[in-house]
KEKE-3310 file (N, C-alpha, C; in steps of 0.2 Angstrom, whole numbers, plus 5000, padded with zeros to 4 digits):
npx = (5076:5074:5083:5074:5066:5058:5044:5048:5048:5048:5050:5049:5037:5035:5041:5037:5024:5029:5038:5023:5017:5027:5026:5013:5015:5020:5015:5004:5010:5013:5003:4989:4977:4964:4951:4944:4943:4955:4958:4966:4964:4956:4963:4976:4972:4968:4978:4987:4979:4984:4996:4996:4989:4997:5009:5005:5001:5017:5022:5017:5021:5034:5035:5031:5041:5046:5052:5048:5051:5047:5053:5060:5061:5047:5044:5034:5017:5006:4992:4985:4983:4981:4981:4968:4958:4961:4970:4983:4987:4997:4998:4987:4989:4994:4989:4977:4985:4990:4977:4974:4982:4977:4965:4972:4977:4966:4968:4967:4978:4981:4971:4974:4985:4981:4975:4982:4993:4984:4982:4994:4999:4992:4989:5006:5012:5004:5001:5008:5014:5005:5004:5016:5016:5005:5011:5023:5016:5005:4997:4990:4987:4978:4964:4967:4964:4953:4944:4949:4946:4954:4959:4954)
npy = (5063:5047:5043:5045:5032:5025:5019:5005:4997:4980:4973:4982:4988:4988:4978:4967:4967:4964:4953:4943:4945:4938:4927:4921:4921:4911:4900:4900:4894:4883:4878:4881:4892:4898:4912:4917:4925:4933:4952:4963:4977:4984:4979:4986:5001:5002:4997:5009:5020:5017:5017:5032:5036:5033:5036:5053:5053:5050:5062:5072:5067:5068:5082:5086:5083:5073:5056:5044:5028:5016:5013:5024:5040:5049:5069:5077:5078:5073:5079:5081:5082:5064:5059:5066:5056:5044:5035:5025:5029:5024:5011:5008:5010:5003:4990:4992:4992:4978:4974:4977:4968:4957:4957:4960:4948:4936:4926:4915:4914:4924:4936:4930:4934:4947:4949:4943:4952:4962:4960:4957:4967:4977:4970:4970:4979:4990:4995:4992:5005:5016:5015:5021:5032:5038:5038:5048:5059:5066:5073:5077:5064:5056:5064:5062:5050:5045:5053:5051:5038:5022:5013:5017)
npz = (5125:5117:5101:5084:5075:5068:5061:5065:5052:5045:5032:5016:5010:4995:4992:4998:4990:4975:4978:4983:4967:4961:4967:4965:4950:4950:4954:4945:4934:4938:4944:4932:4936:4928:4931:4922:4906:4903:4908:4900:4895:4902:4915:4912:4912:4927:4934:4928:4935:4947:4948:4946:4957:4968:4963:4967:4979:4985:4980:4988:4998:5000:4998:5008:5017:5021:5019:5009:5014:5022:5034:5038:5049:5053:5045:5045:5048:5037:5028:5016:5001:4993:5005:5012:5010:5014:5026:5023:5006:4999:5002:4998:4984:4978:4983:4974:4960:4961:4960:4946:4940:4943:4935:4922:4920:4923:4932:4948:4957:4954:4960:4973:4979:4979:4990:5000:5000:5006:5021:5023:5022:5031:5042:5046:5043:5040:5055:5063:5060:5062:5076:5078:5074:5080:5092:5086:5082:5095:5096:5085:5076:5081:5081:5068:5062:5067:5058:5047:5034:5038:5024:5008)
capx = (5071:5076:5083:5065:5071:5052:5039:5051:5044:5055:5051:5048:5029:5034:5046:5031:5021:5034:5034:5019:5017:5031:5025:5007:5016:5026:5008:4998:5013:5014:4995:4986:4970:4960:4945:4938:4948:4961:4954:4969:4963:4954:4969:4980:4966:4967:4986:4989:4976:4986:5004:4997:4989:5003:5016:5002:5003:5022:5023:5015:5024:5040:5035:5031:5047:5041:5057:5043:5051:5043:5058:5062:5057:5042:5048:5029:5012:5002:4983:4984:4980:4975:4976:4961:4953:4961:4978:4984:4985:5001:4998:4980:4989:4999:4982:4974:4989:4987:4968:4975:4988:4973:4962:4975:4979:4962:4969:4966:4982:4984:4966:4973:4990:4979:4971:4986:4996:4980:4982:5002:5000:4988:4994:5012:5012:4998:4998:5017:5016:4998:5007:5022:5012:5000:5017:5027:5012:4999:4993:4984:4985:4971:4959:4964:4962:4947:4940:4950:4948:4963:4958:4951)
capy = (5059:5044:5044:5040:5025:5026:5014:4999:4991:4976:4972:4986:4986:4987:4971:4965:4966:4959:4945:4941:4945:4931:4918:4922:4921:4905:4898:4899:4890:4875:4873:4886:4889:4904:4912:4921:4928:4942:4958:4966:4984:4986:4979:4991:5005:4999:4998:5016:5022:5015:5021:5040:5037:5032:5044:5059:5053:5049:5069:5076:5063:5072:5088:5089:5084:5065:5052:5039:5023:5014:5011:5031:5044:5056:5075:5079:5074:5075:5077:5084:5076:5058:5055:5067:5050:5039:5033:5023:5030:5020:5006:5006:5011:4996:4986:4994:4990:4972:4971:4978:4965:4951:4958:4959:4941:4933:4919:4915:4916:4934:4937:4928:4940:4954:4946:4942:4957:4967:4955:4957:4977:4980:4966:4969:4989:4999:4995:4997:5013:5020:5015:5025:5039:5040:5039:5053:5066:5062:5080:5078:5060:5052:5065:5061:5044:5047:5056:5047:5029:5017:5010:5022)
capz = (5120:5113:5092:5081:5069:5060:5065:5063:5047:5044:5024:5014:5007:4988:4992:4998:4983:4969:4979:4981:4960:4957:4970:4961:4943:4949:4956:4941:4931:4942:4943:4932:4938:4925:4933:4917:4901:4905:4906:4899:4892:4910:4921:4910:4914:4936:4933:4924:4942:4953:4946:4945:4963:4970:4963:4970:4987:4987:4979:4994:5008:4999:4998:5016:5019:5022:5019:5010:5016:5030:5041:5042:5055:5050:5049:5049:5048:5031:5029:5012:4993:4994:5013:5013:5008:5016:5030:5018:5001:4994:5001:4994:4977:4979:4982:4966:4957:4959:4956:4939:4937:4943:4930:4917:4923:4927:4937:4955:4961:4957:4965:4981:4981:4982:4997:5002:5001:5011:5025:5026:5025:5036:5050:5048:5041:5045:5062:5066:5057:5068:5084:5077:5070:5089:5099:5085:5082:5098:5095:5078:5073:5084:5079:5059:5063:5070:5055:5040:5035:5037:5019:5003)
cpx = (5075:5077:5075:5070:5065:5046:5043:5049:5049:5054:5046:5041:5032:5039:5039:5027:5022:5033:5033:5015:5021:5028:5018:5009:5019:5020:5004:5003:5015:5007:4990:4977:4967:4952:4941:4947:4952:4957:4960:4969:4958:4959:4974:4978:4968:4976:4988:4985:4979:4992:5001:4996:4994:5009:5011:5004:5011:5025:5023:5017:5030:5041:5034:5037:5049:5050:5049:5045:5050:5047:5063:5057:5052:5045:5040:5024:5008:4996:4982:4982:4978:4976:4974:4955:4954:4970:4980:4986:4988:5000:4989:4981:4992:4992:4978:4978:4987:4982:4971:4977:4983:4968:4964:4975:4973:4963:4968:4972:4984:4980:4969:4980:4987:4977:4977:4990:4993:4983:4992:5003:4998:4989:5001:5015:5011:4998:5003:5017:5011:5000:5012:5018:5007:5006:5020:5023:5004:4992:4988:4986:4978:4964:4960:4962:4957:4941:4941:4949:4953:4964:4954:4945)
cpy = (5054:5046:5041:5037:5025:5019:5006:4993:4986:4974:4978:4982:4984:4980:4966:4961:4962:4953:4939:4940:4938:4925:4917:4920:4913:4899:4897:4896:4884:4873:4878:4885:4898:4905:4914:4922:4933:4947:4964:4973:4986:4986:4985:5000:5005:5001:5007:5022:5024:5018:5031:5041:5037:5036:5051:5057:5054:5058:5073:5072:5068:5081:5090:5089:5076:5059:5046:5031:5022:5013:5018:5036:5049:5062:5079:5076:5077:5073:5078:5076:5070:5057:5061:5062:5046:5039:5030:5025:5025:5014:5004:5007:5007:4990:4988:4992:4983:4969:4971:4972:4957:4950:4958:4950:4935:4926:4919:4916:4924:4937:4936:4932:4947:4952:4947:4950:4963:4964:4960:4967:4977:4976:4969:4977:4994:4999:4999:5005:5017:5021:5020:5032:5041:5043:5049:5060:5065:5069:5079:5070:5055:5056:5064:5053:5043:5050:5051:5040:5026:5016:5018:5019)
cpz = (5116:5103:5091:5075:5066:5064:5066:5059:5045:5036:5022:5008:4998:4987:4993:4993:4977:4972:4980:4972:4958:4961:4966:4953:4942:4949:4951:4936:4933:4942:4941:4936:4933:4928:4929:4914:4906:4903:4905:4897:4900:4916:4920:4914:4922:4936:4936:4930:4945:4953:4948:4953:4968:4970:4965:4976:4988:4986:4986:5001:5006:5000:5007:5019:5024:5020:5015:5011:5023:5035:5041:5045:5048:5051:5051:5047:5044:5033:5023:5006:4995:5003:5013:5013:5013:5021:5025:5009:4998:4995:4997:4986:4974:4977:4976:4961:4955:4959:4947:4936:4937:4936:4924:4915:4922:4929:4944:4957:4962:4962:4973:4982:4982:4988:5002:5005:5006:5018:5026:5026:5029:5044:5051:5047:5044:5052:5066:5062:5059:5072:5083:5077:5078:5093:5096:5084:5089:5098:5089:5075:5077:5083:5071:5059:5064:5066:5048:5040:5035:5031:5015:5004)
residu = (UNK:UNK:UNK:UNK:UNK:UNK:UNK:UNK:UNK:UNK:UNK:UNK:UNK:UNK:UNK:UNK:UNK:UNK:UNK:UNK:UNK:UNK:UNK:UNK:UNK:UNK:UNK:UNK:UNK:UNK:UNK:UNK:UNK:UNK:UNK:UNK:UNK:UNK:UNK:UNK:UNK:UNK:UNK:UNK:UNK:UNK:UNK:UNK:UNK:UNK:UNK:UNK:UNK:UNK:UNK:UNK:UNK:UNK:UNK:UNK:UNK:UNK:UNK:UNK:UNK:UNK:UNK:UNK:UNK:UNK:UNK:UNK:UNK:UNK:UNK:UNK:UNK:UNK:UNK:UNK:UNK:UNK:UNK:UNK:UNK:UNK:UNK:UNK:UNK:UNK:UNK:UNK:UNK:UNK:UNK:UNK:UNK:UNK:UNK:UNK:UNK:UNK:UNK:UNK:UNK:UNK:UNK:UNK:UNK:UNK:UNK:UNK:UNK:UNK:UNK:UNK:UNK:UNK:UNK:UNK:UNK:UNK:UNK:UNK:UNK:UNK:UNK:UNK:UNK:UNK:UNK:UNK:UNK:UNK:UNK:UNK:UNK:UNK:UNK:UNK:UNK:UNK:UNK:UNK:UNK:UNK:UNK:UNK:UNK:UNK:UNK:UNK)
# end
């Protein structure tokens, strides 16, 4: 059997997200564009969500014994805490995050880094890391796929 090298994710998702945050922050300082007030005591709120979701899933990729970066092998395959809801938890805790940061913000370009950012996980992410995860457990990842959402 060939070594497992992990789904081969070539930029790490939370690389991703920064940025996206700073080309969005550079974006709205070169041509501001305001969609409404800042919703700062609600973005903080989404924000403060998204950190605690985030650190639960990563708790439970570790505890299984999980490496949680995208470009190492899986030692096994989790169904527990938040992926009962969903494939994704972090990166949807990544995408919660910057709703927060658009809300805090309310400028268009933040809005369009969440877009953004869904787009570049779910094309260049979740896919590579499904085909990884069908090939590394084919015993029980096509019936949780099958059951859980890809998204929360």
């Amino acid at each position: 059997m060939p070594e497992d090298h992990g789904p081969g994710v070539r930029f790490p998702p939370p690389v991703i997200v920064v940025a996206a945050l700073i080309l969005a922050w550079g974006l709205q300082r070169l041509l501001p564009i305001q969609l409404g007030p800042p919703a700062v005591a609600l973005g903080g709120m989404v924000i403060f969500l998204a950190m605690g979701w985030v650190g639960w899933a990563l708790l439970v990729l570790v505890r299984a014994g999980n490496d949680p970066r995208p470009d190492k092998p899986d030692a096994a395959f989790v169904v527990a805490g938040p992926y009962r809801f969903g494939r994704n938890p972090i990166y949807f805790g990544f995408l919660l995050f910057l709703a927060g940061v658009a809300l805090s913000w309310g400028t268009l370009w933040a809005w369009l880094a969440v877009g953004a950012v869904f787009l570049a996980l779910d094309l260049y992410v979740v896919r590579r890391e499904e085909a990884y995860l069908r090939a590394r457990f084919p015993e029980s990842y096509p019936a949780y796929a099958a059951r859980i959402r890809r998204w929360v």
